[in-house]
N, C-alpha and C positions, 0 to 999 in steps of 0.2 A: 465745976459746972462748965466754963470756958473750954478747958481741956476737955472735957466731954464731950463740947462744939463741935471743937476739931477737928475731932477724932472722926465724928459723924461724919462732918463733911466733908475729910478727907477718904473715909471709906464709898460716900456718894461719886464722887468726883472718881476714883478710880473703877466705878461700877460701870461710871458713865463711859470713861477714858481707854478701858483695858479688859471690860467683861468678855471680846469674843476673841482676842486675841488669847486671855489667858485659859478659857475652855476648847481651843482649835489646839493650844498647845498640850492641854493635858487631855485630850481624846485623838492624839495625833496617831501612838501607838497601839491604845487599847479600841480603840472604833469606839467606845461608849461613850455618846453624846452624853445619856441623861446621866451616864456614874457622874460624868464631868462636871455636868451642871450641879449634881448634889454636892459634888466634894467641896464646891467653890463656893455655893451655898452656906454650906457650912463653917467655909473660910470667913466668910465674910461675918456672919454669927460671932464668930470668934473674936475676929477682931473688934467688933464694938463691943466686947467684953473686956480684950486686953487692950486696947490702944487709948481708953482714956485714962489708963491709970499708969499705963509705963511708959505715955508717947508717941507718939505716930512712927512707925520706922523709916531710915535713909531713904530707903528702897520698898515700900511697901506691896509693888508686884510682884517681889520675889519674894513677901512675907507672907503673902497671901498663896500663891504657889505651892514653897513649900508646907503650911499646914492642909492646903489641900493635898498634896500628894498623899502625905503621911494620913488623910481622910480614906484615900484611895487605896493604901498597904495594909489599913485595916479592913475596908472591907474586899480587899483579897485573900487575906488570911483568912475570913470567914467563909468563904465561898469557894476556893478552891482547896487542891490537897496539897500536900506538902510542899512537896518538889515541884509542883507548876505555880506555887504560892512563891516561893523560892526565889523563881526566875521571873517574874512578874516583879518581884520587890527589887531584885536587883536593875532590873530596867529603869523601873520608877526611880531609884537612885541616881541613875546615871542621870537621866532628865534632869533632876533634879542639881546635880552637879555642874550638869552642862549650863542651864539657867542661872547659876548663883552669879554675883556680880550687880551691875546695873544691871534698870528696865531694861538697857537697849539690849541686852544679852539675851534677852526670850526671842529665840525664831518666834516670826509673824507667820502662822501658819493658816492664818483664814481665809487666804484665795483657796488654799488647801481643802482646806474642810467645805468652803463653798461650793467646790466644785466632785466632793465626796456627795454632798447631798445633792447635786445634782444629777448623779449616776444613773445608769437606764432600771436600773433595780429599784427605785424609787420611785412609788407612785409617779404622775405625771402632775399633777393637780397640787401634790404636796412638795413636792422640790423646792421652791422660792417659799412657802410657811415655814418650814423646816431651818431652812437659811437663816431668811430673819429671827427664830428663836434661838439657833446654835450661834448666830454671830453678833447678834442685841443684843438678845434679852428679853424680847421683850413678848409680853402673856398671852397666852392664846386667846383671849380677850380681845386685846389688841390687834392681834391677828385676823382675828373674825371681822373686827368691824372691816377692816380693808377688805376682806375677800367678800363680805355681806352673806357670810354661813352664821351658822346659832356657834357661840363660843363654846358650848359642849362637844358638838361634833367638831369644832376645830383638834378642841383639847385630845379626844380622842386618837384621833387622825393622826396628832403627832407624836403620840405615845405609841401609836404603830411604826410609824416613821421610823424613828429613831430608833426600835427594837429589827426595823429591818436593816438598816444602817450597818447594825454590830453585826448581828445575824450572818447577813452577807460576806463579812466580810470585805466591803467595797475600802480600798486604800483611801489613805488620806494624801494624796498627791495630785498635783498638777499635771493631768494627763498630755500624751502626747497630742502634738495638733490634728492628724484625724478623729480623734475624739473630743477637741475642744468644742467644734460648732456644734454638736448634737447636746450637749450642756451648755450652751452658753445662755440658751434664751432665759429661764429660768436664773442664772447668776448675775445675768443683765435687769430682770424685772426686782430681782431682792433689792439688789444693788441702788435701783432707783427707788423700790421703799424704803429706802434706807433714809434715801437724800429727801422724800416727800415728806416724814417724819419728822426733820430735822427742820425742812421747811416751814410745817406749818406749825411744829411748835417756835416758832417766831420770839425772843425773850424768855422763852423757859431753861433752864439750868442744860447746860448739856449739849443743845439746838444746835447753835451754830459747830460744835466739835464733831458732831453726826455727819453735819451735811458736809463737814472738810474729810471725815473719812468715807464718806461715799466718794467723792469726789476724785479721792487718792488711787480708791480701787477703779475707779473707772479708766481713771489714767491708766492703770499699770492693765487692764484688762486689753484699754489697746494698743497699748505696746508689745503685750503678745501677741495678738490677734492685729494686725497692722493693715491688714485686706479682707475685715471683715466691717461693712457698712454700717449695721446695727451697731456695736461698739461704739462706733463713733457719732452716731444718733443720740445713742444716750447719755453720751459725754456729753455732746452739745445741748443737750435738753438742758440739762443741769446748769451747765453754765451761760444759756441763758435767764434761767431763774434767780442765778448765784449773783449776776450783773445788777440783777435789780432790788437785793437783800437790803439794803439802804435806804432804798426810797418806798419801802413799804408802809413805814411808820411813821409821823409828822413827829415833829420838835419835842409834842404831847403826849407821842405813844400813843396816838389815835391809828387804828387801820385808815388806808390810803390805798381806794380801789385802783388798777391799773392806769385805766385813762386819764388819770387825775394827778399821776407819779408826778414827780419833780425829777425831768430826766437830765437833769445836772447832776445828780447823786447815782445816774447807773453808771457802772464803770465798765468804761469801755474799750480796758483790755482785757476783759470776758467777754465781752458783746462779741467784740470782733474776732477772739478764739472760737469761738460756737460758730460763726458762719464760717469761718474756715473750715473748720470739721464736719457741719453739714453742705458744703460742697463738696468734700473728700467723700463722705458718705456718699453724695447723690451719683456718683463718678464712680463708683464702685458695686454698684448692683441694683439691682431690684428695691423697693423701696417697702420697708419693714415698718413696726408701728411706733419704732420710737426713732426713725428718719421723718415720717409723717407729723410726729406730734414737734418734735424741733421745727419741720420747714412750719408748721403753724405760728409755735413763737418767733421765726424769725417774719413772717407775716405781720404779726403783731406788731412787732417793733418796726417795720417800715410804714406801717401806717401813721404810728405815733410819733415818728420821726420825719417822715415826708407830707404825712396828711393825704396819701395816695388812698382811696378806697380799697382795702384791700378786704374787705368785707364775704365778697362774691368769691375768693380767693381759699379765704380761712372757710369756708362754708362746702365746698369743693374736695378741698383735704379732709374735712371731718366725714364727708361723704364715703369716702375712700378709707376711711382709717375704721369707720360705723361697720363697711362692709368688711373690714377684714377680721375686725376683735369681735363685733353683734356683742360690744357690752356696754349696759344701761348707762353708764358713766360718761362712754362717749354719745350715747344720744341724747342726755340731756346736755352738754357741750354743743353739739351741734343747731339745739332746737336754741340754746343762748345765742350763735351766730345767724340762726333764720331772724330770728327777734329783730337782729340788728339791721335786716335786709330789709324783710316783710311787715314787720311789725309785730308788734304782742299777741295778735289774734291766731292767726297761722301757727306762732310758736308754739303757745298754750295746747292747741291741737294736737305740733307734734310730741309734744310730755305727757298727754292726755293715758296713750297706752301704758304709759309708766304707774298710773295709779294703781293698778292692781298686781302691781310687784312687791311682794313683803320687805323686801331688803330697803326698799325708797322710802319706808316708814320712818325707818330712823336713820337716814341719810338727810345732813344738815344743809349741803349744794342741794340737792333735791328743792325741800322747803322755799331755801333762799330764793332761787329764780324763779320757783314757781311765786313766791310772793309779789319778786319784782315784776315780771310781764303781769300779774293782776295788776298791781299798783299803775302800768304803763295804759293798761285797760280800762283803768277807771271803775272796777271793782274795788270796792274800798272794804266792802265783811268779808270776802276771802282772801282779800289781801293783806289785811290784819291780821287772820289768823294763820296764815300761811307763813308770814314773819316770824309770827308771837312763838310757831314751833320752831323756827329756823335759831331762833335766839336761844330757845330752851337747850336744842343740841348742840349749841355752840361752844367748846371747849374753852376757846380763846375771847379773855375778856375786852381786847379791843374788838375783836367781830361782835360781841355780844353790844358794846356800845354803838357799833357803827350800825347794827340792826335796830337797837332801841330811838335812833335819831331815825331811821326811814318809817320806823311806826309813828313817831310824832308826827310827821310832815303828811301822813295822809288826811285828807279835808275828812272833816266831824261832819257826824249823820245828820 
């Protein structure tokens, strides 16, 4: 039974560690994402079948690998004819050669493929879904809730994707720099669902290993791209949130809203790489939406660092950033910063048009502040209930606590 632990967790743990590197590698030469995904699929079946009874292996990304390949030579023999079966197996081989060894021996090939799905053949809408499931993992479920479509028509959608992926033909390589910026946006937006995933699952298995490979690729994005602003917008977004991963959670594991940090625990040689890079950024162009959303957190933190109002400031930039995305996400962010100017009444107002958006139904920020500005309003029944959903959609058991204490705290009828 122990052995059987193991085995499990060590096939978790390299699901978490190694799932987009090792289908960027085995869809690098055949373009087929979803063969890739099945064949590894498969791999992994396998191994919780052999690995609790013979071991875990040295090397278990090359054990997974290989029986995916060999998932993959079978179904080329089924699917093609002979002699293109032939030289398809022999490929497979060589890959398969080339890999054997340590993990570090598997080319990283998922800026690759990230920037294959980001190709102009490729819906526009679906580019960055398509990423996050060839280099997560993760369900079109999952996907949906971020984009706020029905996870059906997500599902769909990527099952086109990915048939036009192969279809086309589009390489799996790092194009040249006149065709990097026309992909980039999209490999920048995965990139930071990567790292938002990784964020807000906070103490879940995995979390913080997300947000350091988001983190990795943002680096290596601008060090190709070295004169491109956006890149380093969203580096610095990142690490400004990365600064404050510490002080999110008390002693307790309680959630610890913003203003409330313990800014002894931010580390402040992230803080101050992020405002580096969003000077570099501001100095470098035009000002994009993930330069906007940095210079916000860097607002943030000079407030709570100085005590300066920068209120009118951060209220200004979401003005600017509302008019340039027109998405719900950022207007309810912004009607949080009116709150903090005008008051709860005004805000409420501007969230008001948000209620007959289906997607803010089951949006769990949504709830939340609509809760807090009633609670600040002195509505105390639609502030309860506004919570009482807020907490229900709450993944995260310390939000869910930290919601259940602001339902207490409102005054009984």
């Amino acid at each position: 039974m122990k052995r059987g632990n193991e085995a499990s967790r060590a096939a978790e743990r390299v699901a978490r560690e190694s799932y987009g590197r090792l289908v960027a590698f085995l869809a690098a030469r055949t373009r087929d994402v979803a063969g890739a995904e099945d064949a590894l699929a498969e791999a992994f079946a396998a191994a919780l079948k052999s690995w609790p009874a013979d071991g875990v292996p040295a090397n278990p990304d090359a054990w997974l690998l290989t029986v995916a390949r060999r998932r993959q030579a079978d179904a080329a023999r089924r699917r093609q004819t002979r002699q293109a079966g032939e030289e398809h197996l022999k490929m497979m081989a060589d890959e398969m050669e080339e890999a054997a060894g340590s993990a570090g021996d598997i080319p990283d090939r998922r800026l690759a493929l990230m920037f294959a799905c980001a190709h102009p053949a490729i819906e526009k809408g679906m580019r960055t879904p398509l990423i996050l499931q060839a280099i997560l993992g993760l369900t079109a479920q999952d996907i949906a809730a971020a984009f706020l479509i029905p996870p059906a028509t997500m599902g769909q959608r990527l099952v086109r994707a990915k048939s036009r992926l192969k279809d086309a033909g589009i390489p799996f390589a790092i194009p040249d720099s006149d065709q990097l910026t026309e992909r980039l946006d999209a490999v920048l937006d995965a990139i930071y669902a990567a790292y938002t995933k990784g964020w807000a699952e906070l103490g879940e298995p995995g979390a913080p290993q997300l947000a350091e490979e988001a983190i990795w690729l943002g680096r290596l994005i601008v060090s190709l791209l070295p004169a491109e602003p956006e890149a380093k917008g969203m580096l610095a977004l990142m690490l400004y949130a990365e600064a404050r991963r510490a002080a999110r959670r008390g002693p307790d594991g309680a959630y610890v809203p913003l203003d409330e940090q313990d800014r002894d625990l931010w580390d402040e040689t992230l803080m101050d790489a992020a405002e580096a890079l969003l000077r570099q950024a501001n100095a470098g162009g035009p000002s994009g939406r993930f330069q906007i959303e940095a210079a916000i957190q860097s607002a943030h933190v000079a407030r709570l660092k100085t005590g300066a109002n920068t209120w009118p400031a951060i209220l200004a930039l979401y003005d600017h950033l509302l008019a340039l995305t027109q998405s719900p996400v950022v207007a309810l962010n912004r009607a949080a910063a009116q709150g903090e100017i005008e008051g709860p009444i005004p805000a409420l107002a501007a969230i008001s048009p948000l209620e007959g958006d289906k997607r803010m139904a089951g949006y769990q920020p949504y709830w939340a502040l609509k809760g807090h500005l009633l609670r600040r309003a002195g509505n105390t029944a639609e502030a309860h209930e506004a919570l009482t959903i807020a907490m229900g959609l709450s993944t995260d058991a310390a939000v869910r606590r930290y919601l259940q204490d602001q339902l207490k705290s409102l005054p009984s009828n």
